[in-house]
C-alpha positions in Angstrom: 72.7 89.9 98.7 71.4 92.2 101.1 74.7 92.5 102.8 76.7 93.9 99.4 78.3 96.6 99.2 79.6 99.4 96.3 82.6 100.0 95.9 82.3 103.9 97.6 80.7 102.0 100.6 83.8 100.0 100.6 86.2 102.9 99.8 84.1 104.6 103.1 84.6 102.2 105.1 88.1 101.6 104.3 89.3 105.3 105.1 87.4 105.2 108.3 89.2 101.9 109.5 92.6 103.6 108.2 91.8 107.3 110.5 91.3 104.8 113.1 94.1 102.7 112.5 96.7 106.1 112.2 94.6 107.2 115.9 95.4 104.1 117.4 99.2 103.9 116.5 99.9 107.2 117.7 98.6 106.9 120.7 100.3 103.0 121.0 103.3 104.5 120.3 103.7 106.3 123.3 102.7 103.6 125.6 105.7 101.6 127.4 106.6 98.0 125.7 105.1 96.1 128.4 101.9 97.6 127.4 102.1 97.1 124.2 102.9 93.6 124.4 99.5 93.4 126.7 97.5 95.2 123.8 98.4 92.6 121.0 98.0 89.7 123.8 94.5 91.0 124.1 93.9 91.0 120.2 95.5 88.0 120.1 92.9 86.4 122.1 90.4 88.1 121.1 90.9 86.3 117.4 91.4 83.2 118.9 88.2 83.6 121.2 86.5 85.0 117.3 87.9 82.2 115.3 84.9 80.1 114.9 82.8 83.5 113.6 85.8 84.7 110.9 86.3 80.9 109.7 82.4 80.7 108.8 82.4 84.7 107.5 85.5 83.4 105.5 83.7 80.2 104.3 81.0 82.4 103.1 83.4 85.0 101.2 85.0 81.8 99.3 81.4 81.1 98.5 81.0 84.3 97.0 84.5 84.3 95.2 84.0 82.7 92.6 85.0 85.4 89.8 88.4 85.5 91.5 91.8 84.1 90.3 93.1 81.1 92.5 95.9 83.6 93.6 93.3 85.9 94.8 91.4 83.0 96.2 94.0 81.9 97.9 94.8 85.4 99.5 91.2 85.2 100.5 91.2 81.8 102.2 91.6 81.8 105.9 92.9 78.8 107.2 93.0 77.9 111.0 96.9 78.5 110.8 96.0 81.9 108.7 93.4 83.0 111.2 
């Protein structure tokens, strides 16, 4: 699969999502609440606008799952109610 990756690619890409995730708290937290709310409206829609793309990206991963345990699986599985 030409999109795998190792587990230090993973590990990478992990820590980079987590400095950006610490980056974008601080500067939320500062923000006023009515702001806030506005910013998770936007992501809000922006999954909703995205949900076709991460329910056939997630139909793929169960398709590549099939080593895990049917708890895992079922962490995993994003349903339309999940998503």
């Amino acid at each position: 699969m030409a999109d795998a990756l190792t587990i230090d690619d993973a590990a990478a890409r992990i820590a980079g999502l987590s400095r950006r995730a610490r980056a974008a708290q601080a500067m939320l937290a500062g923000l006023p609440q009515a702001r806030k709310a506005a910013a998770a409206r936007a992501v809000a829609d922006s999954i909703r606008a995205s949900a076709g793309a991460i329910a056939a990206a997630n139909e793929a991963d169960m398709a590549a799952a099939d080593g895990l345990t049917p708890a895992l699986r079922d962490r995993l599985l994003l349903t339309p109610a999940r998503i």
